[in-house]
N, C-alpha and C positions, 0 to 999 in steps of 0.2 A: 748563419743560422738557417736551419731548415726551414719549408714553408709552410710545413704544417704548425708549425711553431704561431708564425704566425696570424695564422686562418684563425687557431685557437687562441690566441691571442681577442684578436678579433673580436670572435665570439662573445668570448667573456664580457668584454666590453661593452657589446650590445646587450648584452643577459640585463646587465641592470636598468637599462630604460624599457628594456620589454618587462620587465619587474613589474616595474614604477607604472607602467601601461594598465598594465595588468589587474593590477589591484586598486586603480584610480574609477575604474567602472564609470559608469553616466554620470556626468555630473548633475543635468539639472533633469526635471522629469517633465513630461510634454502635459500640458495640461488637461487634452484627455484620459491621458491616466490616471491624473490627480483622482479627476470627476469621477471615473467607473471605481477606482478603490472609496472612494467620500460614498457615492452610492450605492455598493454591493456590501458597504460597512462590512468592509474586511476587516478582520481581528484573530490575530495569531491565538493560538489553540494552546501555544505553551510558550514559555518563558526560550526554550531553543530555537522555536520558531522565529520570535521577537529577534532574537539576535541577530539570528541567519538572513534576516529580510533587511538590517544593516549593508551599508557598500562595505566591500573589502578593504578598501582604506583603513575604515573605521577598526573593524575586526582584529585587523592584523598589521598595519604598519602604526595606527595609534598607541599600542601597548608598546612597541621597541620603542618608539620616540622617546612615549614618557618616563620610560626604566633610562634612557641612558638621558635622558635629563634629569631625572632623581641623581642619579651619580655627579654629573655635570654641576650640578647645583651644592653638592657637597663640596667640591674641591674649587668652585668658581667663586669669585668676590662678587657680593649680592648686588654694588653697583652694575659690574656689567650686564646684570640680568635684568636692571634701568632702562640702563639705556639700548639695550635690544625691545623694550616694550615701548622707549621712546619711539625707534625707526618701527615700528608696528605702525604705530600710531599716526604718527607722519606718513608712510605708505598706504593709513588707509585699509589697513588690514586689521584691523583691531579685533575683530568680531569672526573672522574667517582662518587666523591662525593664534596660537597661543607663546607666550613667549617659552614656554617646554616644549611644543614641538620645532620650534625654532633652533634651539641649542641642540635637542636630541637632532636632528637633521645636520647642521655642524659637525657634532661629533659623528655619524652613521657614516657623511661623505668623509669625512676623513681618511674613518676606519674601511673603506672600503678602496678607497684609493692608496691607502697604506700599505694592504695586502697587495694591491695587485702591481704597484711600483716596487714592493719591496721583494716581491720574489724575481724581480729582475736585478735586485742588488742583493741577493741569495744565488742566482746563477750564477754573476758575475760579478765582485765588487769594483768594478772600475771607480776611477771619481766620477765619468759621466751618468753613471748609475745612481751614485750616491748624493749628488746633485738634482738630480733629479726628481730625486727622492722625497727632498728638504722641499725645492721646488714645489713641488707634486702637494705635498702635505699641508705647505703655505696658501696655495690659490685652494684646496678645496676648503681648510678652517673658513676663508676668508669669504668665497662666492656667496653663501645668502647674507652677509654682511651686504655686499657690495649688491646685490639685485634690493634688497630693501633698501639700501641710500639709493641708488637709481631711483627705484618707483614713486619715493619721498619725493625726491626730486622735480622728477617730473610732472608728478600732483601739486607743489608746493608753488612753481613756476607757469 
């Protein structure tokens, strides 16, 4: 295989945590900012500005979560959307994720590792493509299963 192949390869790869970077913006704010916006009583001028003064998290990866957890929730049994609020709960997360961005996140890594394995079992169907695949598809449904049982864990002990 050529090497630009896989340079771009590569890339892609990195595209999604430079994504995820990206739109994560500061998480916390320094408390003299707090203070200058409390005492310059700043107040958005319009309902777009309101918005726009949201992180981009909020903006724009909030709305994909919860549309592909509105789906998720259609075809998924209500138990397992239990017990992913259990491992919230036990992680300790209760308050800082919701159990729809949890399954929309599930489904999103899936689907993104779906494409990017499956156009290598599109170039090529070998079995070790198509292994891969199933592979591939498995650990991403499964990883924030598996970082929520860690963090439980770890809090629990």
């Amino acid at each position: 295989m050529p090497l630009y192949i896989w340079f771009a390869s590569a890339a892609l790869a990195m595209a999604i945590p430079l994504l995820w970077w990206s739109v994560q913006g500061p998480v916390h704010a320094s408390s003299k900012a707090a203070r200058e916006n409390l005492v310059a009583g700043r107040e958005p001028h319009s309902f777009r500005t309101a918005v726009l003064d949201r992180p981009s998290s909020e903006r724009i990866l909030d709305p994909v979560l919860q549309k592909l957890a509105g789906l998720g929730m259609r075809f998924l049994p209500g138990a397992w959307f239990d017990r992913i609020e259990q491992r919230l709960a036990t992680a300790g997360l209760i308050g800082r994720y919701t159990t729809e961005q949890v399954v929309g996140a599930k489904l999103l890594l899936t689907i993104i590792v779906g494409f990017w394995l499956g156009a290598g079992v599109l170039q090529g169907p070998t079995f070790t493509n198509v292994v891969l695949l199933i592979g591939g598809l498995a650990i991403a449904w499964f990883v924030p299963d598996l970082l929520l049982a860690s963090r439980g864990d770890r809090r629990v002990s």
